[in-house]
C-alpha positions as CSV (number, residue, x, y, z in Angstrom):
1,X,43.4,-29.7,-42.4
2,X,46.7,-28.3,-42.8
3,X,49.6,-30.5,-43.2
4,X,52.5,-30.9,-40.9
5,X,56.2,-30.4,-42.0
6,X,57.2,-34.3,-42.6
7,X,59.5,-33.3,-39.5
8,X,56.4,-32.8,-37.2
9,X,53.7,-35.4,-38.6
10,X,52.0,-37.3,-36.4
11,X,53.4,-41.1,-36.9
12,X,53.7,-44.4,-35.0
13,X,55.6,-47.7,-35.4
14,X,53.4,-51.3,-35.7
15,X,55.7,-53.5,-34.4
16,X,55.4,-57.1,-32.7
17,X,56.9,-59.2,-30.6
18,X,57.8,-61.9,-33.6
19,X,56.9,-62.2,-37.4
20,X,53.7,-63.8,-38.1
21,X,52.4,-62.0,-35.3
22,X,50.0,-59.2,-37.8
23,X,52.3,-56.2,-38.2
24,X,51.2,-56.3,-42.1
25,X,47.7,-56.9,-41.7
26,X,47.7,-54.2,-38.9
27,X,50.1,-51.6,-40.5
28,X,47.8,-51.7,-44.1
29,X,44.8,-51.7,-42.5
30,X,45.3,-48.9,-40.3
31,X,47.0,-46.8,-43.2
32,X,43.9,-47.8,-45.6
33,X,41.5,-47.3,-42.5
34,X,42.9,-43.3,-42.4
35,X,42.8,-42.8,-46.1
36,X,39.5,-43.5,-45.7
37,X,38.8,-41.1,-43.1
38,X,40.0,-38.4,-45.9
39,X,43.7,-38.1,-44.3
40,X,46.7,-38.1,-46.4
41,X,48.8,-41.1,-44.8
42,X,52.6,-41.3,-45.4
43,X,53.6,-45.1,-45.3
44,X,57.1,-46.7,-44.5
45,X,58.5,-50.2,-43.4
46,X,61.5,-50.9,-41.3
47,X,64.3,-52.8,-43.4
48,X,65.0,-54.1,-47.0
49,X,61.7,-55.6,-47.8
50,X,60.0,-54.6,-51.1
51,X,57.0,-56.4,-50.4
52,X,54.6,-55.1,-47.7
53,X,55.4,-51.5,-49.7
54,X,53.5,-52.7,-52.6
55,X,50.1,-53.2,-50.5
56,X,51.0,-49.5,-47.9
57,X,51.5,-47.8,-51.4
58,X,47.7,-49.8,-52.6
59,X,46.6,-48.4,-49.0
60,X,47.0,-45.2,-49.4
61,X,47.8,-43.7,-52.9
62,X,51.2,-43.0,-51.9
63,X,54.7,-44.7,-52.5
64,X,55.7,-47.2,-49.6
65,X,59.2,-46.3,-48.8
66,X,61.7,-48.5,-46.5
67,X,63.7,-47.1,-43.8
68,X,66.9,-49.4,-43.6
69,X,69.3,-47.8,-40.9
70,X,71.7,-50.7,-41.5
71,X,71.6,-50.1,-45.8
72,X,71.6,-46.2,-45.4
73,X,73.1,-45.6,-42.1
74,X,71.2,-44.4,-38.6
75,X,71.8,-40.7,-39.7
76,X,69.9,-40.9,-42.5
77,X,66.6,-42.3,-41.2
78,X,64.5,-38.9,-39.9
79,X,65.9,-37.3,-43.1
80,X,64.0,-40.0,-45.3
81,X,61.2,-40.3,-43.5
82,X,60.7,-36.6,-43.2
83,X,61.1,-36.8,-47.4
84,X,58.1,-39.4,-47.6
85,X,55.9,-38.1,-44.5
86,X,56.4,-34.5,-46.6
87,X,52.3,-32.9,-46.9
88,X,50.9,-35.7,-45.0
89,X,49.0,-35.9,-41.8
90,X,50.0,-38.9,-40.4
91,X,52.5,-41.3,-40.7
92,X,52.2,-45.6,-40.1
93,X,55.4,-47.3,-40.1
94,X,55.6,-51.1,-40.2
95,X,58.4,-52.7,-38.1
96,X,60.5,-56.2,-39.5
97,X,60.6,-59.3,-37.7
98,X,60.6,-58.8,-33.8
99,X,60.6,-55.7,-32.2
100,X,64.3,-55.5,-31.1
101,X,65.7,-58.2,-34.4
102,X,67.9,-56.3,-36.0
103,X,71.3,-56.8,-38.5
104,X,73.4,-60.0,-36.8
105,X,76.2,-59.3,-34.6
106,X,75.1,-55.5,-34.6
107,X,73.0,-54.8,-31.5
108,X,69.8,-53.1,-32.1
109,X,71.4,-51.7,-35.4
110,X,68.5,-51.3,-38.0
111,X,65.9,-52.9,-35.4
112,X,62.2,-51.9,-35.3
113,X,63.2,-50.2,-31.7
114,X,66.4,-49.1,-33.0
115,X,63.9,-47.1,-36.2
116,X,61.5,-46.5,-33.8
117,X,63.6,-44.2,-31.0
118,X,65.7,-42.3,-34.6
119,X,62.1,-41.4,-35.2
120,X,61.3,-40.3,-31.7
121,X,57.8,-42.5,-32.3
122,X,55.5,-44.4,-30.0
123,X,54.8,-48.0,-30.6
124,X,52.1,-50.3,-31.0
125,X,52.8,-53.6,-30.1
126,X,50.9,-56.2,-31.9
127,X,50.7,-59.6,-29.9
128,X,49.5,-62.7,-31.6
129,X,47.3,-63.8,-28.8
130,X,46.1,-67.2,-30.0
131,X,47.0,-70.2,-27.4
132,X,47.4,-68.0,-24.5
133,X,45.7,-65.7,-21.7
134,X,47.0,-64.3,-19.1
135,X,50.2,-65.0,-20.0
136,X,50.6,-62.2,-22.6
137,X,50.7,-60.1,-20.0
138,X,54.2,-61.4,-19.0
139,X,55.0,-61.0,-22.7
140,X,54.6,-57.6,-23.0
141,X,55.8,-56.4,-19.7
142,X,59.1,-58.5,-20.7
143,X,59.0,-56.1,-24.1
144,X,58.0,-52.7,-22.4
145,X,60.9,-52.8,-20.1
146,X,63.9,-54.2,-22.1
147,X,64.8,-50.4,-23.1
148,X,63.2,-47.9,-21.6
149,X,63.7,-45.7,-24.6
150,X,61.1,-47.5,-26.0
151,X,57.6,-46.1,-25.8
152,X,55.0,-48.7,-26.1
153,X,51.8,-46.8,-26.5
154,X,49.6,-49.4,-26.8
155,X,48.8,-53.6,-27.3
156,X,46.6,-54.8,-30.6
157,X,45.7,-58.2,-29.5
158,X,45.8,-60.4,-32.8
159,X,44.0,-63.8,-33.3
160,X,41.4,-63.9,-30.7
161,X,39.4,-66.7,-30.4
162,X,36.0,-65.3,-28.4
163,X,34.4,-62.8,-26.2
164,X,35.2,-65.2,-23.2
165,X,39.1,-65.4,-24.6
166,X,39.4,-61.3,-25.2
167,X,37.8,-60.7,-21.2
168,X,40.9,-63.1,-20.0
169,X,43.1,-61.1,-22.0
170,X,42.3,-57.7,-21.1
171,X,41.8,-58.9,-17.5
172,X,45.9,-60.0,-17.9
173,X,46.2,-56.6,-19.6
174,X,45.6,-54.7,-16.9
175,X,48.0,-55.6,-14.5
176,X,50.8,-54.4,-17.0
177,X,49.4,-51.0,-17.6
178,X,49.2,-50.8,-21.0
179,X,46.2,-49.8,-22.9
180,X,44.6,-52.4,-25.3
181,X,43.9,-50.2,-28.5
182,X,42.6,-53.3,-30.5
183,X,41.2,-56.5,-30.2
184,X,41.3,-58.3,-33.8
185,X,39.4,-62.0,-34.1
186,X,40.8,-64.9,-36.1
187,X,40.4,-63.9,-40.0
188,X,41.7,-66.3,-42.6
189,X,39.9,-63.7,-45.4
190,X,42.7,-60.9,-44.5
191,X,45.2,-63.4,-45.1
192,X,47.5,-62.8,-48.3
193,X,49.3,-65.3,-49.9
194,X,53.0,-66.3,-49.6
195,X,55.1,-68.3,-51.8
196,X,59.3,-68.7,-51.7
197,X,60.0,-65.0,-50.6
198,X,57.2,-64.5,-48.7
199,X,54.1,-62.7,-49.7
200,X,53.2,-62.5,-53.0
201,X,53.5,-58.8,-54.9
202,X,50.8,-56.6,-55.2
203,X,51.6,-56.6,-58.7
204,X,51.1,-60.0,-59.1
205,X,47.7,-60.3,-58.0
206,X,45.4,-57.1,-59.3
207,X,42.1,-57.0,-58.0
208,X,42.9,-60.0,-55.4
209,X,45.3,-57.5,-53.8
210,X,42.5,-54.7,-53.3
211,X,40.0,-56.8,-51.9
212,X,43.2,-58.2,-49.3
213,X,43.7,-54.3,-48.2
214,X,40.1,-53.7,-48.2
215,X,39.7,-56.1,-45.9
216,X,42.6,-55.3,-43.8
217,X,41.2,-52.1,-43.1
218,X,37.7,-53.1,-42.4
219,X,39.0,-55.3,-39.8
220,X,41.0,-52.6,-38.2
221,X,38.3,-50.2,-38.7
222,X,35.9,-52.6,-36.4
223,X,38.5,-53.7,-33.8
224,X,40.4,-51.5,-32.9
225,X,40.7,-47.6,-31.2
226,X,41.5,-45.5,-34.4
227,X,41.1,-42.2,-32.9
228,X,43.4,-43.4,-29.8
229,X,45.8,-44.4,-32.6
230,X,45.9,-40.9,-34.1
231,X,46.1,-39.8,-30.8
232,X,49.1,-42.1,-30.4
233,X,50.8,-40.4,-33.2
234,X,50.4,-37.0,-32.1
235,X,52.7,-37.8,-29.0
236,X,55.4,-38.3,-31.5
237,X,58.2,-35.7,-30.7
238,X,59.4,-33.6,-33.2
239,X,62.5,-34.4,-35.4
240,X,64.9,-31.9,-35.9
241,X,66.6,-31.6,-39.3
242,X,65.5,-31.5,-42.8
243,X,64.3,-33.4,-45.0
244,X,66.3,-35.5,-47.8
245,X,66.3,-34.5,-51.4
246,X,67.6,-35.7,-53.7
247,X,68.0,-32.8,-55.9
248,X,70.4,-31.2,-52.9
249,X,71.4,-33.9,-52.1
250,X,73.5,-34.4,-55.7
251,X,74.0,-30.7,-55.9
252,X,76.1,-30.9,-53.1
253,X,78.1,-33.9,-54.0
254,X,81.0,-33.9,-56.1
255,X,80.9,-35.0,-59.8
256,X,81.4,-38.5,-59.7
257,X,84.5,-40.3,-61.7
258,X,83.8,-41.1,-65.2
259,X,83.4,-44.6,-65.7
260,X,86.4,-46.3,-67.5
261,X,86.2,-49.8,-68.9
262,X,86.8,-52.8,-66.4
263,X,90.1,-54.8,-67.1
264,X,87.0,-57.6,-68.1
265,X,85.6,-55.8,-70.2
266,X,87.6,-56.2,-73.5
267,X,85.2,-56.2,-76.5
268,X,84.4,-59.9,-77.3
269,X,85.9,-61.6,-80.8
270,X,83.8,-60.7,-83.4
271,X,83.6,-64.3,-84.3
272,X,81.6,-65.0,-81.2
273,X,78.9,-62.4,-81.7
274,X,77.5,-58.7,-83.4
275,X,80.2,-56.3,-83.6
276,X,78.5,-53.6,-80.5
277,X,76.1,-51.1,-82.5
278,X,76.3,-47.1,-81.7
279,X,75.3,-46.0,-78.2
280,X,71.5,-44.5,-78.5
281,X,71.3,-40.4,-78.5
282,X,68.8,-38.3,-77.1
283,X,70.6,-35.4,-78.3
284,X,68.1,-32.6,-77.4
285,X,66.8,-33.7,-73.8
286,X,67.5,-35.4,-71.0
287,X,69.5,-39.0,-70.8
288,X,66.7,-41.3,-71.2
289,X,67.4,-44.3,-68.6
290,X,64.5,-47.3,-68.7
291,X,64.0,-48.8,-65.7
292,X,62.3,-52.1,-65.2
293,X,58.7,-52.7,-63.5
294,X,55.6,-55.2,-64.0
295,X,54.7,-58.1,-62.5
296,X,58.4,-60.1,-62.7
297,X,60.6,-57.1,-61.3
298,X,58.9,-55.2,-58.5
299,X,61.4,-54.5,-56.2
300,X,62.9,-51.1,-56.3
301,X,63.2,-48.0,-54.0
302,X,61.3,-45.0,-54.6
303,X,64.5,-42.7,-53.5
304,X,66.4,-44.1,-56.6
305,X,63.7,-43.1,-59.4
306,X,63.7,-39.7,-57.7
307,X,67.7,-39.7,-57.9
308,X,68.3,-40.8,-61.2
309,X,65.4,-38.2,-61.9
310,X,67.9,-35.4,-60.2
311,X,70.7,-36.3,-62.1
312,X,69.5,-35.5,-65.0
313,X,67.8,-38.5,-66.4
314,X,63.9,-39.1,-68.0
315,X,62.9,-42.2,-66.0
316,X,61.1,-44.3,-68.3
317,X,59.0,-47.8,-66.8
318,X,59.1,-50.3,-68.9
319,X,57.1,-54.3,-68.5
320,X,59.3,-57.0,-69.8
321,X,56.8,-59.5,-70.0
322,X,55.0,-57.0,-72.4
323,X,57.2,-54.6,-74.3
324,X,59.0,-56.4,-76.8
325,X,61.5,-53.2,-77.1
326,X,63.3,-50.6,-74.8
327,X,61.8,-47.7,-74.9
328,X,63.3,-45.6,-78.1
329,X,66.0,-43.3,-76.9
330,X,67.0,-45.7,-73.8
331,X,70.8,-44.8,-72.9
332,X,70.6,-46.7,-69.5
333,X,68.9,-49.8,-68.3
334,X,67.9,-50.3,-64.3
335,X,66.8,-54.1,-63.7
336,X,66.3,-54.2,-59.9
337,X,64.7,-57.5,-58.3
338,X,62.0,-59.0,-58.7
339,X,60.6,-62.7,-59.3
340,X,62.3,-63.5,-62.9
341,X,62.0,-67.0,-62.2
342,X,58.2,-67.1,-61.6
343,X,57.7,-65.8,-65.2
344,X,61.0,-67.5,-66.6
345,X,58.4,-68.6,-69.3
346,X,57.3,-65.4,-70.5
347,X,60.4,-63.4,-70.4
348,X,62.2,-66.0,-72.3
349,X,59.5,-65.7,-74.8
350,X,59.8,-61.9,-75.3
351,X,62.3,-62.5,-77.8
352,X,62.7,-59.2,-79.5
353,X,63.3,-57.5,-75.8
354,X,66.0,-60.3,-75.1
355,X,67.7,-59.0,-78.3
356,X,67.2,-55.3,-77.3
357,X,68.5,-55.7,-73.8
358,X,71.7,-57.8,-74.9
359,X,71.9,-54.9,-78.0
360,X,72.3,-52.2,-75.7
361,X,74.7,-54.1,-73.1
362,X,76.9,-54.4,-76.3
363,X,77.0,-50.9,-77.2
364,X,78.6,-50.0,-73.3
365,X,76.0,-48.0,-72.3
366,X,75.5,-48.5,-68.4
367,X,73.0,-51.4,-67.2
368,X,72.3,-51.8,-63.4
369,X,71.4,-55.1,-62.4
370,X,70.3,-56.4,-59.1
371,X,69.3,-59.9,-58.0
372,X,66.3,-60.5,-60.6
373,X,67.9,-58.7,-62.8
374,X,71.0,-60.9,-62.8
375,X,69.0,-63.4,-63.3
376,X,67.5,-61.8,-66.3
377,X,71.0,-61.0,-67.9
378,X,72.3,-64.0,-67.5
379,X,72.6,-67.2,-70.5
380,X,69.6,-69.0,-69.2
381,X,67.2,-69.4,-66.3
382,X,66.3,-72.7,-65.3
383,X,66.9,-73.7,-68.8
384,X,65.0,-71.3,-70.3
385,X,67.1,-68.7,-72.9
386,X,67.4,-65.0,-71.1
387,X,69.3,-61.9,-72.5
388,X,72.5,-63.6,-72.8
389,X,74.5,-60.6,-71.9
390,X,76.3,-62.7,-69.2
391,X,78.6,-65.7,-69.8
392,X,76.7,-67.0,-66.8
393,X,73.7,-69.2,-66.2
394,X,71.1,-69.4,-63.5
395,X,68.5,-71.7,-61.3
396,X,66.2,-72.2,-58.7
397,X,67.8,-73.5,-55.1
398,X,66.5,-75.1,-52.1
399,X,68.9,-72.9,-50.5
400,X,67.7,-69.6,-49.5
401,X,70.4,-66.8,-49.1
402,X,69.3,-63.7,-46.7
403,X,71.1,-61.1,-44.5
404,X,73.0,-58.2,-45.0
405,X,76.1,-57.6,-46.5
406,X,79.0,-54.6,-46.4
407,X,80.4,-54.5,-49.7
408,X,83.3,-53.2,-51.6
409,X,83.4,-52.6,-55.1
410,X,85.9,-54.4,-56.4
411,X,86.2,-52.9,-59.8
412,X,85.6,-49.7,-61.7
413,X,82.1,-49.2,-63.1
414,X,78.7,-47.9,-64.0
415,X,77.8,-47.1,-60.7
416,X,81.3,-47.1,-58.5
417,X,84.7,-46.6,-58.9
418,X,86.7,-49.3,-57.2
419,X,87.0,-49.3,-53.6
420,X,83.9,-47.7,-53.2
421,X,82.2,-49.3,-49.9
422,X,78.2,-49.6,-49.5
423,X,76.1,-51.8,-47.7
424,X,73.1,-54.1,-49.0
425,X,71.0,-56.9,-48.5
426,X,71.1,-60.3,-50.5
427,X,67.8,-62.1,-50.9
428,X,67.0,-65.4,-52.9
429,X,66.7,-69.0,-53.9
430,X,68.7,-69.0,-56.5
431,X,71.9,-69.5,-58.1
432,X,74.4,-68.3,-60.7
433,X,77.4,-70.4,-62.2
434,X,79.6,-68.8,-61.8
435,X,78.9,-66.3,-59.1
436,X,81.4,-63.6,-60.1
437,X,83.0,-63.3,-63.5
438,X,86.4,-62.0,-64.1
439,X,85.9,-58.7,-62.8
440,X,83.6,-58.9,-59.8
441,X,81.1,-56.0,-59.3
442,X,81.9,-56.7,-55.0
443,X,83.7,-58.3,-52.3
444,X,82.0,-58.9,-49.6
445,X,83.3,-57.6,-46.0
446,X,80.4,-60.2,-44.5
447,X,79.7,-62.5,-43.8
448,X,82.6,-64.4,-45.3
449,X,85.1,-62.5,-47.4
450,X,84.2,-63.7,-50.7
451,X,83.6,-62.1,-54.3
452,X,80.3,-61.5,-56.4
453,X,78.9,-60.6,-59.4
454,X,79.9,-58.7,-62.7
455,X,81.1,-56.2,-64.1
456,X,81.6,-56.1,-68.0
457,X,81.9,-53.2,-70.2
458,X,78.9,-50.9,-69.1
459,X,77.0,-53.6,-67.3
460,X,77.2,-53.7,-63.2
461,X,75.6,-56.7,-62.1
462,X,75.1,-58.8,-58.7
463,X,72.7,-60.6,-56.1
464,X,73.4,-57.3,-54.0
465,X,70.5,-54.6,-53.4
466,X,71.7,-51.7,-52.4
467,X,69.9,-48.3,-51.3
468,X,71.7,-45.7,-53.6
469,X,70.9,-42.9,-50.9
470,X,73.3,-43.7,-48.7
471,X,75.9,-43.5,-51.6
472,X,74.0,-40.4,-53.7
473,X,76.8,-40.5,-56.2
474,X,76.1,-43.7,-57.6
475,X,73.1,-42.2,-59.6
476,X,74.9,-39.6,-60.6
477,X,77.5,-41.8,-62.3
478,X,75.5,-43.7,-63.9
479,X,73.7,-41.2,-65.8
480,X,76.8,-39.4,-66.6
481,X,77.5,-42.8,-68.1
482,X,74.7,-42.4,-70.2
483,X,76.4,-39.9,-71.9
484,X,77.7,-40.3,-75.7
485,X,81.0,-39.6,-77.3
């Protein structure tokens, strides 16, 4: 079989009328479900989650990638897509929360509908169908004709108690008119376990995680339509446009500012530490930049790797809770988020990697920290020793903190000059004292004006994720940055 242009593939959208309804259960075990069937299966997920892209990428073999129109902008939502979906034959897309929940205050911005009509797709509603009969039909007649510009293809009834409960419901079903393409029973064996930020990581759970998907997909495999759901997809209309990349995508951008010290970021009395060492040189080959993975900091976006790539830089992966060095040659250091405090233990423990991080922060090359990796830079961690490169310590809250944010950056640094505005997403239980230090990395335009974060000689860090393709240049600045005098 020859595959589509990502433009044309054959994709539809799992969404549901509420979360907790199945869209994860449904979206990995459709995606592993094809894969099985031999077809190459492009997997994305509506908004910031890192997550469920862990167990689509487990699915199928591929990287999950998000598709955030609130992070990245509405304009740029075929354009990634049709970068991931690129030499596949069909694409599954995983919604967030309820079908039409999208950024507060903002309408149906970054919405599963809102994603789902950019992509010109066809729906499958998923309906947790436990505690009710006939009136699921009322639910999703309520859902097919709040925007018309919505094509619901199809229902997956989730959570059905018997043979006797499924006739009621497909009786109900039929007076709406819209097909029933799966019938799921009650499954506690698919379920995957959650903890304070939701599901636990793929990562985190090896072979416990395989047997989850597998089962995910043997359950989708036995109830529901999967040739009508590849049918589904083929309806899709065609996007117009091409695809992002991120090699263009920097060659036609200017060349960023070069980044000049904070006015924080005067070097510390010599009494109160090491004097900063030389910056590391890899003289005869691309700026080597290490970027964090294992099990404590798994959130990331594929799109940055691949920019940071296109700038110039040898991405290296590197496991704190088992290297107990950067990788020789690093001139950069990307922490994104993670779960740092789950494995406070270990990473304190790593001692000679503390000392490497905090080594290199000295020297002013550039460090990009997000959430977890905050966390990571900061004095200590629930009491526990961490790099130490921040005058800052941090701990566990009962308090979550979730939404998105527009941000501006408040002072000159690794990744944006001042003024520079980008959107993001803040996402924890945790806290830092103090939350900004005396140059902020952002102030935020929402929800409250307020100021977060750090920036301190070449070190850039905050709760705030951001998604550096809707702000290409960021990448590129950083590994300029990486550069030695």
């Amino acid at each position: 079989m020859t595959a589509p242009p990502g433009s044309a593939v054959p994709r539809l959208v799992v969404a549901a009328p509420s979360s907790g309804s199945g869209k994860t259960t449904v979206a990995t075990g459709l995606m592993a479900a094809l894969t099985a069937r031999g077809l190459a299966v492009s997997p994305h997920k509506v908004g910031p989650d890192y997550i469920d892209p862990g167990y689509h990428a487990l699915a199928t073999g591929r990287l999950g990638r998000n598709l955030d129109a609130y992070m990245c902008g509405p304009g740029l939502v075929g354009p990634l897509f049709a970068n991931g979906a690129r030499g596949c034959d069909i694409a599954v897309v995983e919604g967030v929360m309820g079908l039409y929940d999208g950024a507060a205050g903002e309408g149906e911005l970054a919405s599963t509908a809102h994603v789902a009509k950019l992509l010109r797709a066809p729906v499958v509603l998923v309906v947790d169908a436990s505690s009710q009969s006939r009136s699921v039909a009322a639910l999703v007649h309520g859902f097919v004709s709040w925007d018309p510009e919505v094509r619901i293809g199809g229902v997956i009834l989730n959570k059905v108690a018997s043979d006797r409960h499924e006739a009621l419901l497909r009786e109900a079903m039929d007076s709406v008119g819209v097909p029933v393409l799966g019938v799921l029973r009650r499954a506690p064996r698919v379920g995957v376990p959650s903890r304070h930020l939701g599901l636990v990581p793929v990562a985190e759970r090896g072979s416990e995680a395989v047997g989850a998907v597998a089962a995910m997909a043997a359950q989708v495999a036995d109830g529901c339509d999967v040739e009508a759901l590849v049918g589904l997809a083929r309806s899709a209309g065609v996007l117009s446009g091409a695809g992002w990349d991120a090699g263009e995508v920097l060659a036609s951008s200017p060349l960023p500012p070069r980044p000049v010290p904070s006015p924080g970021a005067a070097p510390p009395d010599p009494a109160a530490g090491p004097r900063p060492r030389p910056r590391p040189r890899t003289p005869d080959g691309p700026r080597r930049v290490a970027v964090a993975g294992g099990a404590a900091f798994t959130f990331s976006y594929a799109e940055h790797t691949e920019l940071l790539a296109a700038a110039g830089a040898e991405v290296v992966v590197f496991d704190p809770l088992r290297d107990e060095e950067l990788p020789e040659g690093t001139g950069g250091l990307v922490i994104g988020g993670g779960f740092p405090e789950v494995y406070a233990s270990e990473l304190s423990a790593n001692e000679g990697l503390r000392k490497s991080v905090a080594e290199l922060a000295l020297s002013g090359a550039p460090v990009a920290a997000e959430c977890a990796g905050l966390l990571y830079l900061c004095r200590e961690l629930d009491g526990l020793p961490m790099c130490g490169v921040l005058d800052a310590s941090a701990r566990m809250s009962d308090r979550l903190t979730l939404g998105y944010r527009d941000a501006v950056a408040v002072s000159d640094s690794a990744l944006a000059v001042a003024g520079t505005r980008m959107r993001g997403h803040e996402f924890h239980r945790t806290t830092v004292e103090p939350g900004a230090g005396a140059a902020p990395a952002w102030g935020m335009r929402t929800p409250e004006r307020r100021v977060e974060g750090f920036v301190e000689r070449g070190v850039h860090a905050s709760y705030l994720h951001t998604h550096w393709a809707a702000e290409p240049g960021v990448a590129r600045r950083f590994v300029e940055g990486c550069r030695t005098s």
